[in-house]
C-alpha positions in Angstrom: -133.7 -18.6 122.7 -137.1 -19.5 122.6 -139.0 -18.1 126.4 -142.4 -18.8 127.9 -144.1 -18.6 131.0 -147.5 -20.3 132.8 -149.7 -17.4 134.5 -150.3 -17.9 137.5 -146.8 -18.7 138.0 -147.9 -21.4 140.5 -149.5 -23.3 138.2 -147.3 -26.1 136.4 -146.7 -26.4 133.0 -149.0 -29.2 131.7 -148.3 -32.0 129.0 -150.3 -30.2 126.6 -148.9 -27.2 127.2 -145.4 -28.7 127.2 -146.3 -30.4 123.7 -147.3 -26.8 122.3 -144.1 -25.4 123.2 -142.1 -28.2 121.5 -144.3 -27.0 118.5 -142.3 -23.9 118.8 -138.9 -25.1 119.6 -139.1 -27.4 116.6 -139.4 -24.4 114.5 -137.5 -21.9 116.9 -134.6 -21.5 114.2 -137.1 -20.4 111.5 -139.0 -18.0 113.3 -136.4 -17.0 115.7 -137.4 -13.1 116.1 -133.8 -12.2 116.9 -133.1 -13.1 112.8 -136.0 -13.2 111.1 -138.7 -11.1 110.4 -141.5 -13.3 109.9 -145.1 -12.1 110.2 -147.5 -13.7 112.5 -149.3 -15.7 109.6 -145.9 -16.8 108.5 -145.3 -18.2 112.2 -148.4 -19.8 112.1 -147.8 -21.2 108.5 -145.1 -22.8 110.0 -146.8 -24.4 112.9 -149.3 -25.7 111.2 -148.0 -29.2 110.5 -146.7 -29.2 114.1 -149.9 -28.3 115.5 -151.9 -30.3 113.6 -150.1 -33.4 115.1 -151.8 -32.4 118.4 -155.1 -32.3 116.7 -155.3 -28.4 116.7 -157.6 -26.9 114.4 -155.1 -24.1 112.6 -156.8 -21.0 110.7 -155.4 -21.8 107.1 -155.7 -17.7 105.6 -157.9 -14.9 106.1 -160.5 -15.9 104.3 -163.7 -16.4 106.3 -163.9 -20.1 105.3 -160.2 -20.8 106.7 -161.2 -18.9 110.1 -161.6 -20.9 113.0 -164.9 -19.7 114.8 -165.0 -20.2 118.8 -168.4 -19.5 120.0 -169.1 -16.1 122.8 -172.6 -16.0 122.7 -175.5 -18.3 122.1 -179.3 -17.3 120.8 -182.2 -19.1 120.3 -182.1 -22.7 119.8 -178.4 -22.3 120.4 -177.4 -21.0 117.8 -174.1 -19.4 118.0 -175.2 -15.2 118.1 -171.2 -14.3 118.8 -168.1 -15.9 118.1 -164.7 -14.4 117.7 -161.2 -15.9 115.9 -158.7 -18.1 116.7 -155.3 -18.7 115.4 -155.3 -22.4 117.0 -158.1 -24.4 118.6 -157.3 -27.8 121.0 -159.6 -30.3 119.0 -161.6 -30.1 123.3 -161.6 -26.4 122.6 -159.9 -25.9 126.1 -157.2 -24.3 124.3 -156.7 -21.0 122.0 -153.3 -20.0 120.6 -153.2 -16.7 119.2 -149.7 -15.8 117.4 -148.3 -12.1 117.4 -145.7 -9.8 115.8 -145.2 -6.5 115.1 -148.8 -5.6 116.4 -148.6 -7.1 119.8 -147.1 -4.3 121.9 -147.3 -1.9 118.9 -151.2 -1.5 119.1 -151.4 -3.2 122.1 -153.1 -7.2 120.6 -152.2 -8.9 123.6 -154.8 -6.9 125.4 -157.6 -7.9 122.8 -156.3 -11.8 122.3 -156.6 -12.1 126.7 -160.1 -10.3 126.2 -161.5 -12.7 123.6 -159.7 -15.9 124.8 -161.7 -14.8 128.6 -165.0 -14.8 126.3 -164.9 -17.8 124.4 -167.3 -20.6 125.2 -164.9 -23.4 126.8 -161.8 -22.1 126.5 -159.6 -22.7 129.5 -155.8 -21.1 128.5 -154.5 -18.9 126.1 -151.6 -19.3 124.4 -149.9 -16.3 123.5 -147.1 -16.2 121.2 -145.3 -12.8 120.6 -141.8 -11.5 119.5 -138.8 -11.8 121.5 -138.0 -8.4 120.2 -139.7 -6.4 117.5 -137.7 -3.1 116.6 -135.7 -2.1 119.7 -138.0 -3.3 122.3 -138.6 -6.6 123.4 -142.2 -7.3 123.4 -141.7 -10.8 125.5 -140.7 -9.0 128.5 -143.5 -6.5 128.0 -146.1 -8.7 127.6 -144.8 -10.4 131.0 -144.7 -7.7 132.9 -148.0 -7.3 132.5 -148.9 -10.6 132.9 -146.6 -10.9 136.2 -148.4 -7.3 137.3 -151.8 -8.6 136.4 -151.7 -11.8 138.3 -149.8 -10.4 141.6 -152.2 -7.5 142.3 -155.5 -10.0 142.0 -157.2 -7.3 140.9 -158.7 -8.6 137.6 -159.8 -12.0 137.7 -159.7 -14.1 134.3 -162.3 -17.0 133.8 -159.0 -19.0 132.3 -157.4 -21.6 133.9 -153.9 -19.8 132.6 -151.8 -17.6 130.1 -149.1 -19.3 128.9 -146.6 -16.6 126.8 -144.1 -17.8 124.6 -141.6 -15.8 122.8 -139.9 -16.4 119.7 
């Protein structure tokens, strides 16, 4: 069963956010983590068509051309002195999606994908899409633990308007 969650959990889920997660549920039986083992650019393969319906901006392969660039820093004359990657980009830039598998608990990506998506110029929610389960742990719940601790202490305080996590 495809599972997500807004952060702060007393925000409501809104249409564009809703509309992302039909992305996901459209495909849910493909990329379903319980049976199959899909990597994180074969999840995104997938929602690329469903994506780009939104008018999301998808990174098409790891080459540097097919990169999607969000901007951290700017220089002189505004040029752009620091960006970082996206897997998905809103075509207003208000939203990121970055898609995990086996690395997001594993080495801990979540952690770097909050960090960068709190960085980017504009951004205003991360989507994070991880495993249900990945080996014999379930990364959705560990990823939401966090999240849950995170936002219930109040003791970090995110530029972004919210974390949505889905898991597939």
């Amino acid at each position: 069963m495809l599972n997500f969650q807004l952060f702060p959990r007393s925000v409501a889920i809104s249409s564009e956010l809703r509309n992302i997660i039909d992305c996901f549920e459209h495909i849910y039986s493909d990329i379903s983590s319980e049976n199959n083992e899909k990597s994180s650019n074969e999840v995104l393969a997938l929602l690329y068509p469903e994506l780009e319906t939104l008018g999301f901006v998808v990174e098409k392969g790891k080459s540097e051309a097919d990169k999607i660039n969000v901007p951290v820093l700017f220089g002189k004359n505004n040029n752009v002195d620091k960006c970082f990657f996206a897997d998905a980009l809103s075509n207003d830039g208000k939203i990121v999606i970055e898609v995990e598998a086996g690395r997001a608990t594993e080495n801990n990506q979540f952690l770097k994908d909050i960090f960068q998506a709190s960085m980017m110029y504009n951004v205003e929610y991360l989507v994070l899409a991880v495993r249900n389960q990945y080996r014999k742990h379930f990364d959705f719940d560990r990823v939401y633990a966090f999240l849950e601790t995170m936002y219930i202490s109040n003791r970090i305080h995110l530029p972004l308007k919210g974390i949505m996590l889905i898991g597939y």
